[in-house]
C-alpha positions, 0 to 999 in steps of 0.5 A: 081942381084936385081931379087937375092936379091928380091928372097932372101928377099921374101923367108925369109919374107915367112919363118918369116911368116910362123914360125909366123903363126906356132908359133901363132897357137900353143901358141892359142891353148895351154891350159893357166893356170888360174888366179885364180888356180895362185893366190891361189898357190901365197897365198898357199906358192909361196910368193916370186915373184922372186922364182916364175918367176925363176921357170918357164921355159924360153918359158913361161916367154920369148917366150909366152908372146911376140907371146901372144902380137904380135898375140893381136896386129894383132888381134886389126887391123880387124875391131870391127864390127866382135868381136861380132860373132867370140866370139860367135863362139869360144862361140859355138865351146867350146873355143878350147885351151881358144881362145879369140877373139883377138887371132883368129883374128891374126891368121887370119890376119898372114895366111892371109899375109903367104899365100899372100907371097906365091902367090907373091912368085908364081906369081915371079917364074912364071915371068909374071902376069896374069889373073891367077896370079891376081886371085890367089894373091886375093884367096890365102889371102882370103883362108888363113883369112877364113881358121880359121872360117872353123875349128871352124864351123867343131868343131860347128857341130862335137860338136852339134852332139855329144849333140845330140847323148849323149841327150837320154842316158843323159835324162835316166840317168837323170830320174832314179836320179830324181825318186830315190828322187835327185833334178835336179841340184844334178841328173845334177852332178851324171850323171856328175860324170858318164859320161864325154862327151860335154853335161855333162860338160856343164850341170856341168857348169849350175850347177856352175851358180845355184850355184852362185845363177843365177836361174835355168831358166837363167841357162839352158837357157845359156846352150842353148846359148852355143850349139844351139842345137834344141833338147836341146832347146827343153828338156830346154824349157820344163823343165822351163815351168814345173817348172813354171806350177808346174809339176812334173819333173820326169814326164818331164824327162821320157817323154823328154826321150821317145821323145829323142829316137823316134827322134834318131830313126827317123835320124837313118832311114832317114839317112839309106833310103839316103844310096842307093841313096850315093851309086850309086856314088861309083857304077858308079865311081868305081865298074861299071868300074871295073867290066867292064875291067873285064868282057869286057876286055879280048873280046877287042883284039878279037873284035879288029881282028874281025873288021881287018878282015872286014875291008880287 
């Protein structure tokens, strides 16, 4: 009766931490409305507090902020040492969902607990502990805490090379508005409107911080920071050292550009010189085989009698 009871008990606490897990997981990812989009349509013509809460659905005002405050208070137990880079992370990945750090650490701690009442619901119905059973009550954890960090490095890198890609085209564009007579911030908004991609947000938000009245070097830098991509390291480099020499930006830009395509040019062909050698796996692994029951596969029965007939 007791192993009934602890079954029972166990399966439930792995439902609840699952639909936890699920629910945290949605409510980090969802997009969240801006303090300051609320505030203007407060002043706009929301001034009754009351009208306002009433006109939100029950999911936002009940179901949101509570998951809000458990996935806070689970992200406020790991350790603070480890703040600082998984900011720059969710940094470096775009904010996914506007992702704070303490969500992305609850989310971590929840998947790590769903899957450890996984692995203990195994480790039960296998009724004996193990080596194996030890092993997996340790890994299970660990891949449900790290499991989060893999999906915001995929996104760095898928992030990164669509920068790398969108680079050249965005440097052309930039060229032409500047030899046209456009200022670099104003060329940085045309190619804006023109095209929407990672890199022309991001140039859109360096614009803002001009704007805002931070300098054109510490702004471009901050775009850097927000990417780390070392062709556009390199382009910002170039460009506040012009600015600084006094040389003629659409000198810059041009050349930039020129140099851009010759190093797309070059991955491209590095990357089609390691095709053959990708290849050779899928020709062992799945057309030799093939290719072998089909030529040597009918000689086989043949073969079969002729050594029958040796052998009497």
């Amino acid at each position: 009766m007791s192993q009934e009871v602890l079954a029972t008990y166990g399966t439930l606490i792995v439902g609840a931490l699952t639909l936890l897990s699920v629910m945290a997981i949605v409510v980090s990812l969802r997009p969240r409305r801006s303090p300051i989009t609320e505030r203007l349509q407060s002043h706009a013509g929301l001034s009754d507090l009351a009208d306002e809460e009433l006109t939100r659905s029950f999911w936002d005002r009940a179901v949101l902020p509570a998951l809000r405050a458990l996935v806070g208070f689970v992200g406020r137990l790991s350790p603070k040492g480890n703040v600082e880079a998984q900011r720059h992370q969710i940094l470096l990945a775009g904010n996914p969902g506007g992702l704070s750090v303490v969500d992305l650490l609850g989310i971590k701690l929840l998947l790590a607990g769903l899957f450890f009442g996984l692995a203990l619901l195994y480790v039960r119905n296998v009724g004996e502990l193990s080596m194996r059973s030890l092993a997996m009550l340790v890994v299970a954890p660990a891949l449900g805490y790290y499991l989060p960090g893999f999906f915001l490095k995929r996104r760095i890198k898928e992030r990164q090379h669509q920068i790398e890609r969108a680079l050249p085209d965005v440097l052309d564009m930039l060229t032409i508005c500047v030899e046209s007579g456009l200022g670099l911030e104003a060329a940085m908004l045309r190619v804006g409107d023109q095209w929407d991609n990672v890199l022309t947000r991001e140039m859109g938000r360096a614009v803002r911080e001009m704007r805002m009245g931070i300098s054109r070097a510490e702004a471009l830098r901050h775009m850097v920071q927000r990417t780390e991509t070392s062709d556009l390291a390199a382009f910002v480099a170039v460009v506040v050292q012009a600015e600084q020499l006094g040389v003629s930006i659409a000198n810059v830009l041009r050349t930039q550009s020129d140099q851009m395509r010759v190093v797309r040019w070059q991955r491209a062909e590095e990357q089609a010189r390691g095709a053959p050698f990708k290849m050779v796996f899928a020709m062992v692994f799945l057309i030799f085989p093939s290719l072998f029951i089909v030529i040597l596969g009918p000689s086989i029965p043949r073969f079969q009698e002729f050594l029958q007939g040796m052998t009497r």
